[in-house]
C-alpha positions in Angstrom: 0.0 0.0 0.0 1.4 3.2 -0.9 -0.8 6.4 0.7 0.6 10.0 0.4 -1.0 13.6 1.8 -1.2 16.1 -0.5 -2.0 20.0 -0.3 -2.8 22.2 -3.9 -1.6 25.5 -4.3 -3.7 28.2 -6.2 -2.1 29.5 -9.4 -1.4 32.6 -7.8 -0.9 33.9 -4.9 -3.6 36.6 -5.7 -6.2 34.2 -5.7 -9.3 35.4 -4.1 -9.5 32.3 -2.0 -6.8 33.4 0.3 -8.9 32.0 3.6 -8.7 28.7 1.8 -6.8 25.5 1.6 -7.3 21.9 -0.6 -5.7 18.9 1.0 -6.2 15.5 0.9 -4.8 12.1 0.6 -3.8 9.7 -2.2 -3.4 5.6 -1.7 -2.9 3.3 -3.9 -3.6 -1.0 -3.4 -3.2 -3.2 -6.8 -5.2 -1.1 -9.3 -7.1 0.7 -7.3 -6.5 4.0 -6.0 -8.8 5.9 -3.0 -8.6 9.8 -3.6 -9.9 12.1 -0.6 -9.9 15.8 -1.2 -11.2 18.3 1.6 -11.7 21.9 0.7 -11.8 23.7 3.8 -13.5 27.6 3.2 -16.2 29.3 4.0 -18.3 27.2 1.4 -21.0 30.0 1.6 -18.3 32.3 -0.4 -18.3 29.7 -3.1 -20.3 28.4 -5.9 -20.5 25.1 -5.4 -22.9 22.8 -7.5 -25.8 21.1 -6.3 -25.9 17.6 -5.8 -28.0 15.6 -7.8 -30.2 12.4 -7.1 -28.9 11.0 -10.3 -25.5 11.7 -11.1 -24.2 11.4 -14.9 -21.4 11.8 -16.7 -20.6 15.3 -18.0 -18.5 17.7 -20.2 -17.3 21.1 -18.7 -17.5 20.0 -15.1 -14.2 22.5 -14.9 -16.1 25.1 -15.4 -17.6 25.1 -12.1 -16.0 24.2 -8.7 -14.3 20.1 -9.6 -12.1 18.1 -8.4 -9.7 16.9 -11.1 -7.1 14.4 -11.0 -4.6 12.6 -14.2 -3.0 9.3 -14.0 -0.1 8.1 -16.5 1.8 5.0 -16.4 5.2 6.6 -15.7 7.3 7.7 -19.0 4.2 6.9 -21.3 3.0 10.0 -23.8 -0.4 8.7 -22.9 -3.2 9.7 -19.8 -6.6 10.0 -18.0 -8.1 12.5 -16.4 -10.6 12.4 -13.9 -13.1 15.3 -13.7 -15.4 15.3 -9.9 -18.3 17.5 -9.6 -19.5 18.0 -6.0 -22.7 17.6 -7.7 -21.7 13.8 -7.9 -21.6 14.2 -11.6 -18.7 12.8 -13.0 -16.4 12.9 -16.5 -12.7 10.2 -17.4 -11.4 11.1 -20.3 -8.1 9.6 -22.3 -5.3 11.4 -23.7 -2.9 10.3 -26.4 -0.6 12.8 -25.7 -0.2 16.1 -24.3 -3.3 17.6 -25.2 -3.9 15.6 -28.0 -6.6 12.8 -28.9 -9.1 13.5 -26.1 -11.7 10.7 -26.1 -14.3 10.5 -23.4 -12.7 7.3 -21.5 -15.1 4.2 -22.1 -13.8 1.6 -20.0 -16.2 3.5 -16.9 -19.6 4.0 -17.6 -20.3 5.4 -14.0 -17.9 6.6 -11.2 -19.4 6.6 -8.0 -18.2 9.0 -4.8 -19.0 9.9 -1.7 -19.6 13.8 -0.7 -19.9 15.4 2.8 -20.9 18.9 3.3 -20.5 21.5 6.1 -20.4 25.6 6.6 -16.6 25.2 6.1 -15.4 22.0 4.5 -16.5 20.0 1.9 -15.0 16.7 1.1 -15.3 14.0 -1.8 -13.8 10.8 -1.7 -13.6 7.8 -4.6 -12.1 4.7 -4.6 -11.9 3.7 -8.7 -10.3 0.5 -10.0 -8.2 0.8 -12.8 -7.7 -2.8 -13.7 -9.1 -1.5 -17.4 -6.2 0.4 -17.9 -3.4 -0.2 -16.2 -1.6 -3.6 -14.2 -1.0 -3.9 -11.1 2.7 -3.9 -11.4 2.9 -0.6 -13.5 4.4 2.5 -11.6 1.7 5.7 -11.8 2.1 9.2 -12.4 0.0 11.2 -10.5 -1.5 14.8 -10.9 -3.8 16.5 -8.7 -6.0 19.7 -9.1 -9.2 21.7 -8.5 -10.9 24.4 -9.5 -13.0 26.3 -7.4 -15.6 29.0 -8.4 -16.2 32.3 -6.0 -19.8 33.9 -6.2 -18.5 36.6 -7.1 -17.4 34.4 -10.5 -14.0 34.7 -10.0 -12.1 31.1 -10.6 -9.1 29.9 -8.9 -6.9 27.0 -10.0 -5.5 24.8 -7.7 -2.5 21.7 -8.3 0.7 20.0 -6.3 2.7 22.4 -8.5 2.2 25.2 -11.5 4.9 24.7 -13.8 4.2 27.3 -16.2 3.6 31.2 -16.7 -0.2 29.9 -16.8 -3.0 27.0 -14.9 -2.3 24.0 -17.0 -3.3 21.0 -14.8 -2.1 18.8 -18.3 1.5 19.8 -18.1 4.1 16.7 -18.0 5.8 18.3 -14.7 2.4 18.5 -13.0 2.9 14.6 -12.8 4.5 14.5 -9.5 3.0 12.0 -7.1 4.2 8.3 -7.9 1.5 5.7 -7.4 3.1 2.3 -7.4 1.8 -0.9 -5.2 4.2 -2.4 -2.5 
């Protein structure tokens, strides 16, 4: 079992989220990994979706407050990534390469997570096996990001790292934490 804290930075350190923080934990056991963010704010200050009796999949969760995450076998051009509502709607998609050959990711046809809610923290957890595209023996590449909406519209990009002059939650050095099973 290999399980790792994590805490995102915003982009910027003139987000307007500055009473806020996103940490969480990563583990990984065979081919499944359990990802647990909390985002601890005054969740009244934020736009946060509704959740939804039925949850789907989704394009453009990122547009609104999400919970994101991307997954590579280490030193391969190709990768998921793992779009959260905490609406419970949810989105995988594949990569062929930086960027490139974005297909919505068939091998899940739901993606089930748990969501607790208070005044000033709001965490979502999943546990997702990914036996379909990866084996057990394979060491993982990990990115992990957010974005979070104020009401005032303003959005705020949060990851382990920003390795450019811009957000880009897809960039190769964003791929920091490694995943592997022990």
């Amino acid at each position: 079992m290999n399980q790792q804290s994590f805490a995102l930075q915003p982009f910027t350190s003139t987000s307007p989220l500055t009473n806020c923080e996103i940490v969480g934990s990563i583990t990984r056991y065979n081919q499944t990994l359990t990802i647990s963010y909390e985002l601890h704010c005054q969740l009244t200050e934020l736009v946060i979706p509704t959740l939804t009796r039925e949850p789907m999949r989704k394009d453009g969760l990122w547009q609104e407050t999400c919970f994101e995450f991307f997954v590579r076998v280490k030193d391969a051009p190709q990768y998921w990534e793992f779009n959260l509502s905490p609406a419970a709607d949810w989105n995988v998609y594949r990569f062929a390469a930086y960027r490139q050959g974005m297909e919505e990711e068939k091998a899940f046809t739901s993606l089930p997570f748990s969501i607790e809610q208070q005044s000033n923290m709001l965490r979502l957890t999943l546990e997702v096996d990914l036996a379909e595209l990866v084996s057990a023996n394979q060491i993982l590449e990990v990115a992990i990001s957010a974005v979070v909406k104020s009401k005032e519209g303003e959005v705020s990009y949060w990851a382990l790292v920003h390795p450019g002059s811009k957000p880009d939650f897809h960039h190769r050095d964003s791929f920091i934490l490694i995943a592997r099973h022990d």
